[in-house]
C-alpha positions as CSV (number, residue, x, y, z in Angstrom):
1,X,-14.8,-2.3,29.2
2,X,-17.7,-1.2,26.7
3,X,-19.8,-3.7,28.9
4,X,-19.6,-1.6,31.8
5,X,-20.6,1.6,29.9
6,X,-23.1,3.1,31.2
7,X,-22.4,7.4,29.9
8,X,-23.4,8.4,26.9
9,X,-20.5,9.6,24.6
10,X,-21.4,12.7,23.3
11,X,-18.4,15.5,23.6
12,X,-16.4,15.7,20.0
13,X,-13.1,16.9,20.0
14,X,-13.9,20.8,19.9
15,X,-16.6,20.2,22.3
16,X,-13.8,18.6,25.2
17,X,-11.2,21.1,23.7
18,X,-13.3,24.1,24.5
19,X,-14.5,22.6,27.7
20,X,-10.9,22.2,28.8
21,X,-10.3,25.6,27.7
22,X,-13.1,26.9,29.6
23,X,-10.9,25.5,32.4
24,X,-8.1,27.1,31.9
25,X,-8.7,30.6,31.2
26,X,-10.9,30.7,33.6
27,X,-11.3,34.0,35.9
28,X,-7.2,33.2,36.2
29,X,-5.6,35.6,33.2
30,X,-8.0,38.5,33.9
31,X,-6.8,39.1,37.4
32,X,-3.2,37.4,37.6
33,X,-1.6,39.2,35.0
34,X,-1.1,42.0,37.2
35,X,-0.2,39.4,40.0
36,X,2.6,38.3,37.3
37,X,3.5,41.7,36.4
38,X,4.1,42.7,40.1
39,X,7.2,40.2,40.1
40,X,8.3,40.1,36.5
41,X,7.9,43.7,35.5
42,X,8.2,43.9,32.1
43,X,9.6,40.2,31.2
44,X,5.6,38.9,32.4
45,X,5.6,37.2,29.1
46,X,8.5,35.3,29.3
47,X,7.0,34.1,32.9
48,X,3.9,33.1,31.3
49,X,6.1,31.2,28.4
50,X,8.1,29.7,31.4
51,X,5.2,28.3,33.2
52,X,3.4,27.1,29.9
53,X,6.8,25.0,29.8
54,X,6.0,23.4,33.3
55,X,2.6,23.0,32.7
56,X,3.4,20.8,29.5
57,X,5.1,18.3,31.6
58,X,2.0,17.7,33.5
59,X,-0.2,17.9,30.2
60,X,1.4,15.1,27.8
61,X,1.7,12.9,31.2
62,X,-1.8,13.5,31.1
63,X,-2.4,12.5,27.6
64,X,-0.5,9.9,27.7
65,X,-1.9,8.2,30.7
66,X,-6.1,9.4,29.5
67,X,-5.2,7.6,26.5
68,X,-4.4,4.3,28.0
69,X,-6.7,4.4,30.8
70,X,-10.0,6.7,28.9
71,X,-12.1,5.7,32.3
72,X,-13.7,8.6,34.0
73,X,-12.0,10.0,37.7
74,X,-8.7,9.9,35.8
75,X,-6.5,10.8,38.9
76,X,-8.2,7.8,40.9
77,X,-7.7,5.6,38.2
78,X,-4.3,6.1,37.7
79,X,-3.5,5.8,41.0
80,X,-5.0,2.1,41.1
81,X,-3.4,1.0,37.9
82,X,-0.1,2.5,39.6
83,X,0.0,1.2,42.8
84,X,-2.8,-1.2,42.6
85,X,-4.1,-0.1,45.9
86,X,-7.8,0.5,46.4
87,X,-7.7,2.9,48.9
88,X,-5.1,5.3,47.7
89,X,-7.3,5.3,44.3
90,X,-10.3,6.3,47.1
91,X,-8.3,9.3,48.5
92,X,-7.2,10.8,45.5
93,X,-11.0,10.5,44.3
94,X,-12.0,12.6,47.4
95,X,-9.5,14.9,46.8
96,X,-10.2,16.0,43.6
97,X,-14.2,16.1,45.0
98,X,-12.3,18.4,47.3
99,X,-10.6,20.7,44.9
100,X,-13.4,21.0,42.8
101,X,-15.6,21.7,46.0
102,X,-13.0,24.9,47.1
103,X,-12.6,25.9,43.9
104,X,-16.3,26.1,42.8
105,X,-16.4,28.1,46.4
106,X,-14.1,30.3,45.5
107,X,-15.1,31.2,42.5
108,X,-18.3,32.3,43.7
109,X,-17.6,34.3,45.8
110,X,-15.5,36.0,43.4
111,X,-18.3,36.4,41.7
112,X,-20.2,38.5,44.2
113,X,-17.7,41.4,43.8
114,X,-18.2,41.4,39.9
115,X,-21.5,41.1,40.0
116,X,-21.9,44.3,42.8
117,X,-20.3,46.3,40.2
118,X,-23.9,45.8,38.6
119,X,-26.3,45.2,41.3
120,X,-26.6,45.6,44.9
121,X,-27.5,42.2,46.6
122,X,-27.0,40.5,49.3
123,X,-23.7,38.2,49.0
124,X,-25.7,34.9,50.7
125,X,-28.4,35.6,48.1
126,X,-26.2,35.9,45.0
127,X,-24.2,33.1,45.6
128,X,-27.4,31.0,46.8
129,X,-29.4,31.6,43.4
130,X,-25.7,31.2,41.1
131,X,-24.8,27.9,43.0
132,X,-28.7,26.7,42.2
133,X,-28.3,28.0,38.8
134,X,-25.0,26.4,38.2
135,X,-26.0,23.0,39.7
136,X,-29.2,22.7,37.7
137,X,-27.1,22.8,34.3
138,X,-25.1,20.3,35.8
139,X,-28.0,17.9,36.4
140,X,-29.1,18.8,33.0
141,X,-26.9,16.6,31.2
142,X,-22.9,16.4,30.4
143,X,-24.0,17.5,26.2
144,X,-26.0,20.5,27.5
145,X,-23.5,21.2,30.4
146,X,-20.5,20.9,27.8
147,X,-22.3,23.3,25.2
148,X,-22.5,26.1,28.0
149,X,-19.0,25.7,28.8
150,X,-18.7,26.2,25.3
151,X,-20.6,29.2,24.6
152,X,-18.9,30.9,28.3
153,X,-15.6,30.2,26.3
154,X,-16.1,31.6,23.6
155,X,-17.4,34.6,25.2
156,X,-14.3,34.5,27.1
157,X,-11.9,34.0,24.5
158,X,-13.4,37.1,23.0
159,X,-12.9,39.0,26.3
160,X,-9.5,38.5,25.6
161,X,-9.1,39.3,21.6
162,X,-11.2,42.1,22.2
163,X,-7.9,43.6,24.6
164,X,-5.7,42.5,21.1
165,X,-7.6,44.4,19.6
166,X,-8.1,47.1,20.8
167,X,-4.1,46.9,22.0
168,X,-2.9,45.0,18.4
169,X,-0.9,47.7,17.2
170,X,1.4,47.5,19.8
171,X,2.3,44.1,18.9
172,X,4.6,45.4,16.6
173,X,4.6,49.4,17.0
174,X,6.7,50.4,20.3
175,X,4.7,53.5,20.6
176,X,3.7,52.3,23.8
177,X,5.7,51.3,26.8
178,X,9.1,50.1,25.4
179,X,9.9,46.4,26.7
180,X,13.2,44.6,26.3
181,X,12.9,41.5,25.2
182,X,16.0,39.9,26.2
183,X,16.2,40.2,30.5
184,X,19.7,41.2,31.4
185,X,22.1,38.5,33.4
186,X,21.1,39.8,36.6
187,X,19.9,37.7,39.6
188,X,17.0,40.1,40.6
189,X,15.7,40.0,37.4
190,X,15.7,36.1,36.8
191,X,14.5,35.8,40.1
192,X,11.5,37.8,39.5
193,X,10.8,36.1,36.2
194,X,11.0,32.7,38.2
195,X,8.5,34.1,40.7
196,X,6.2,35.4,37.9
197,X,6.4,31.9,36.3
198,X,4.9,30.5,39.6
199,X,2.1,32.6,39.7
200,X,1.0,31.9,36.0
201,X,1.1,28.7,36.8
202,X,-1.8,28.7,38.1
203,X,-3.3,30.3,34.8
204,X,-2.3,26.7,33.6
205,X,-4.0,24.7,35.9
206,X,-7.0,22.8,34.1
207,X,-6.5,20.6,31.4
208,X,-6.6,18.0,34.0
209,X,-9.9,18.2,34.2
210,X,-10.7,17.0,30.7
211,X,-9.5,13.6,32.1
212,X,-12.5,13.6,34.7
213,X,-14.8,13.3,31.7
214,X,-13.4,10.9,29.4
215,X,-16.3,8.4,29.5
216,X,-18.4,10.7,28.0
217,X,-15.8,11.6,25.0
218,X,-16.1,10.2,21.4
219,X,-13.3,8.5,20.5
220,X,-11.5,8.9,24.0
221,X,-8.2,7.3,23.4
222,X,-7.5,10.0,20.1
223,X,-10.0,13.2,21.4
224,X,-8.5,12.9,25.2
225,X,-5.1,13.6,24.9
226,X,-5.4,15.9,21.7
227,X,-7.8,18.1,23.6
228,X,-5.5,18.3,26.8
229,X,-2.9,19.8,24.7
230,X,-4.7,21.6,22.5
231,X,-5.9,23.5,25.3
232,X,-3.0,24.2,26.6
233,X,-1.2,25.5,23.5
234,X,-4.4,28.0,22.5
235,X,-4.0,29.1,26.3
236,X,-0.2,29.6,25.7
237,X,-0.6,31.7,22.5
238,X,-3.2,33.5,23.9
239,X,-2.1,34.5,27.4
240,X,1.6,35.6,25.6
241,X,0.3,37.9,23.1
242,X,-2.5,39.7,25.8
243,X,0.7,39.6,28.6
244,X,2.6,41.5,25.5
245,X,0.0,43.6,25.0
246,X,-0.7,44.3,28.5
247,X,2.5,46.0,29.4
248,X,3.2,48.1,26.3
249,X,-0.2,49.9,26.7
250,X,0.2,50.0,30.8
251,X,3.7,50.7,32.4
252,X,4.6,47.8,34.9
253,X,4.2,49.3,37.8
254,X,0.7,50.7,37.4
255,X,-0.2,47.1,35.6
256,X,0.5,45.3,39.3
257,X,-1.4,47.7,41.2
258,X,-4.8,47.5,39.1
259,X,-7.7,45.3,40.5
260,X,-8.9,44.6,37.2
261,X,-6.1,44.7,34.9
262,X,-7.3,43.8,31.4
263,X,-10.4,45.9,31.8
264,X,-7.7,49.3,32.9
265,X,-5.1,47.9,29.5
266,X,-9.0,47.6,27.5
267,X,-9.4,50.9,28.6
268,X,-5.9,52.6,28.2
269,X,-5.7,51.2,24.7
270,X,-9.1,51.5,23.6
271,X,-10.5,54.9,25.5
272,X,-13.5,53.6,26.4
273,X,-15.2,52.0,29.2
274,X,-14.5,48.5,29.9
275,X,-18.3,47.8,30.9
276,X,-18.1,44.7,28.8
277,X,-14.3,43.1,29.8
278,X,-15.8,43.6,33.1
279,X,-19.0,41.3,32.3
280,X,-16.5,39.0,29.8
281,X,-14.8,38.7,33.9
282,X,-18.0,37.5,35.0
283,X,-18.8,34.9,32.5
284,X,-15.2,33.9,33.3
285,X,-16.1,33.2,37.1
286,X,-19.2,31.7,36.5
287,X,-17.9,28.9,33.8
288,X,-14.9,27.8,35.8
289,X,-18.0,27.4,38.8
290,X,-19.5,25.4,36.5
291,X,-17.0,23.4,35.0
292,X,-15.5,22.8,38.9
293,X,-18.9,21.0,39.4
294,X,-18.6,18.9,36.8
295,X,-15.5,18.3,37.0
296,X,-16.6,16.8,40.8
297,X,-19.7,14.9,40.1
C-alpha cells in the first residue's frame, strides 16, 4: 500500500479530531435544538443522550472498519472489500460526491439568511463569492484546508461555551425553568423523546467524514478511529449540557418556536445582544460548506 501513496500525511490527531468535529456541530445544534425541544419538551436532553447512543453504533463500526482499511473514500472502499464488487464500490463513491454536493448546497444557502442579518446582497451574489471562497481553500491544500476547519471549530465550540456561560449557573441552580429529570411512564411523553432523538440525530451525523480523509492522517490505523469517537463524545458532552442549559433559561414552548434558539437562551441568560452567537452561527455554516467539499473531492 505505501507504494501507491501518492497524499501527503499531514493531519495529527487533534488536527482530524477537530476537523471531524467541525463536522458535527456544524450549523446542526444552533438551530435543531428548538426542533428537538418542539417534540421532547423538557426531556430534549435525554433525546440528544438517546441519539448520541445511536450514533455510537455507526461511529465504532466506523473506527473499526477506518482502521483496517485507512484508504481514502472509506464508504466505497468498504463496500469493495465487502462485497468485492466494483461497481457497488462506484455507486456508493457517487453518492457520497452526492451528499457532500446537497449538503454543501444547503448550507449555503443557509448562509444567505445569516449573512442578510448583516448585509443586504443579492442571494446569487453571496453564495457565488462564498462557494469561490470556499472552493479556493479547498484547492489550497488538505494542511491549510484542515487548519481552517480548525480555527471555524474552535470559534464554534466557543459559540457554544459562551451560552454555558452565560447560562452555567443553571446547571445546578433551578432558579430557572424547573425540569424533571426522570420522564413519567407515559406513552406521549416517551414518544416525544423518541421523536426528539430522531431529530438530534442529525446533530450526529459527521464523524463519517473523517474516514474520507484517512490518506492524508498520520498514523491512520491509531489517529482514524480515535478521532471518530473522540468527536463524537466532545459533541455528546457538549450538546447535553447546552440542551440543559437551553431549557432552564427558556421555557419549552417558547424554546421550539425561536428561529435562532441559542442566540434567544444567549440572550435570556446573559441580557445582552446575541450579535456575536449570531456571527458564531455563521462560521458554523460556512465550515460545514467547507468541510462538505472536502469531504467530496
Amino acid at each position: 500500500m505505501n507504494d501507491r501513496e501518492s497524499l501527503r500525511r499531514s493531519l495529527s490527531l487533534p488536527l482530524i479530531t477537530f476537523y471531524g468535529l467541525g463536522t458535527i456541530i456544524g450549523a446542526g445544534i444552533y438551530v435543531l435544538i428548538g426542533e428537538v425541544t418542539a417534540q421532547a419538551g423538557q426531556f430534549a436532553p435525554l433525546s440528544f443522550l438517546f441519539a448520541s447512543l445511536l450514533a455510537g453504533f455507526s461511529a465504532f463500526s466506523y473506527a473499526e472498519l477506518s482502521a483496517r482499511f485507512p484508504l481514502s473514500a472509506g464508504e466505497a472502499i468498504y463496500m469493495q472489500r465487502a462485497f468485492g464488487k466494483i461497481a457497488l464500490a462506484r455507486l456508493m463513491g457517487l453518492l457520497i460526491v452526492l451528499i457532500g454536493l446537497v449538503s454543501t448546497a444547503t448550507l449555503v444557502n443557509g448562509f444567505v439568511g445569516y449573512f442578510a442579518v448583516f448585509a443586504q446582497w443579492p442571494a446569487w451574489l453571496v453564495m457565488a463569492l462564498l462557494v469561490l471562497f470556499l472552493g479556493g481553500v479547498a484547492c489550497w491544500g488538505i494542511t491549510q484546508s484542515a487548519l481552517a476547519a480548525a480555527l471555524t471549530t474552535c470559534i464554534e465550540i466557543g459559540g457554544l461555551l459562551l451560552v454555558l456561560w452565560a447560562g452555567g449557573d443553571r446547571l445546578i441552580d433551578t432558579g430557572g425553568v424547573e425540569i424533571a429529570w426522570l420522564p413519567p411512564m407515559e406513552q406521549v411523553v416517551w414518544v416525544g423523546i423518541f421523536a426528539g432523538a430522531f431529530v438530534a440525530f442529525y446533530a450526529f451525523i459527521g464523524f463519517e467524514d473523517i474516514v474520507n480523509v484517512a490518506e492524508e492522517v498520520k498514523s491512520p490505523t491509531r489517529n482514524l478511529p480515535l478521532a471518530v469517537l473522540l468527536s463524537l463524545a466532545i459533541a455528546t458532552a457538549l450538546y447535553f449540557l447546552v440542551s440543559v442549559v437551553a431549557i432552564r433559561v427558556v421555557a419549552p414552548a417558547e424554546l421550539a418556536q425561536s428561529a435562532a434558539p441559542l442566540a434567544l437562551v444567549y440572550q435570556r441568560a446573559s441580557g445582552q445582544e446575541p450579535f456575536f452567537v449570531a456571527f458564531i452561527g455563521i462560521a458554523a455554516v460556512v465550515n460545514g460548506a467547507l468541510i462538505q467539499i472536502i469531504m467530496a473531492s
